[in-house]
C-alpha positions in Angstrom: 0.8 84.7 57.4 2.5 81.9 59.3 5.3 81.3 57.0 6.6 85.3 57.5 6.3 84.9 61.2 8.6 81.3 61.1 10.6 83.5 59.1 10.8 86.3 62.1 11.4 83.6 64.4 14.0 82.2 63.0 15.7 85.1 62.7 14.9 86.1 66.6 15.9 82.5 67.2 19.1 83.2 65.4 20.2 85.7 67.0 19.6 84.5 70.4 21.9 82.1 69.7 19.7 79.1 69.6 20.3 77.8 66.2 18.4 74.4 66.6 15.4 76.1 67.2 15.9 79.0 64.5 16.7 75.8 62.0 13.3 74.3 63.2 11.6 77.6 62.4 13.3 78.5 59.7 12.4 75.1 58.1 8.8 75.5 59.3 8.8 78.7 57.3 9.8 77.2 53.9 7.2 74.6 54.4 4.4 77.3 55.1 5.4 79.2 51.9 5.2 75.8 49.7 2.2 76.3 47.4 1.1 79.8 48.1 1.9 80.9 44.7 3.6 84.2 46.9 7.3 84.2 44.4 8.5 87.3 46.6 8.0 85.9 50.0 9.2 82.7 49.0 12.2 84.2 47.4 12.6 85.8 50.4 12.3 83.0 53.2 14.5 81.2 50.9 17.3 83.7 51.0 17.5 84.1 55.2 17.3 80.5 55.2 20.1 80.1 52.7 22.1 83.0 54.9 21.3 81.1 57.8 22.6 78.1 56.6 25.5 79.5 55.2 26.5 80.9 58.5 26.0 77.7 60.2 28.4 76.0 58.1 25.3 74.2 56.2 27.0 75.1 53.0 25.9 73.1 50.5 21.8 73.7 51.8 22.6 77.1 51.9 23.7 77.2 48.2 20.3 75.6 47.1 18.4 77.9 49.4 20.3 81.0 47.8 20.0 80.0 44.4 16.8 79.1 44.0 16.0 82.6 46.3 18.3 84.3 43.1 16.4 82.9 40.6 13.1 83.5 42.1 13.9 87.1 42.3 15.1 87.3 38.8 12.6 86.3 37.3 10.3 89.0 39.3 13.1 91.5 38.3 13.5 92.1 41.9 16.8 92.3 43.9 17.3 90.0 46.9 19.1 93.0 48.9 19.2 97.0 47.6 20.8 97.6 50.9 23.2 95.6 53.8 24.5 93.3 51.7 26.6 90.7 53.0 30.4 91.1 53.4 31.7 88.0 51.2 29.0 89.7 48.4 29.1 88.4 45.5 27.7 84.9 46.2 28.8 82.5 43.7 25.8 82.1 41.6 24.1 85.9 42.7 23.9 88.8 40.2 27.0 90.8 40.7 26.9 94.5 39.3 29.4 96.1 36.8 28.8 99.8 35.7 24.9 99.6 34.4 24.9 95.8 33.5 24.3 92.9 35.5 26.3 89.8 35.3 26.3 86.6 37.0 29.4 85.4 39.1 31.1 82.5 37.9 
């Protein structure tokens, strides 16, 4: 699926240290997904775009990114990230875990 691979390749990109061309495929990547009716990949592309973003100093695209990543992956019951989460976790607007329960972060 083309979108995934943008998605690779922006991350490849990314880390090369080339972020005009990982934006270019990362963007490429969210316009692959539109209108697959795939929530989970979406969700997905959505959230290393939003992390992307975010790192780039692209806040306030990386906020819509990451929500709209949350909500997709609420409303599959799936979470964005069982394992490496990021370092300044919890993400205003991302499920933050207490005990059993999950809340959202103000």
């Amino acid at each position: 699926m083309m979108a995934r691979l943008a998605r690779a390749r922006g991350h490849l990109e990314a880390v090369a240290g080339r972020p005009d061309a990982a934006d270019e495929a990362f963007t490429h990547s969210l316009q692959a997904i539109d209108g697959l009716h795939l929530p989970f990949e979406q969700a997905r592309i959505e959230l290393a775009t939003g992390r992307f973003l975010r790192r780039t100093g692209q806040r306030r695209r990386a906020a819509d990114l990451l929500a709209a990543a949350e909500r997709r992956f609420r409303t599959l019951g799936a979470s964005p990230t069982p394992t490496g989460v990021p370092p300044n976790w919890p993400h205003p607007g991302w499920p933050r875990r207490s005990g059993s329960a999950t809340t959202v972060a103000a």
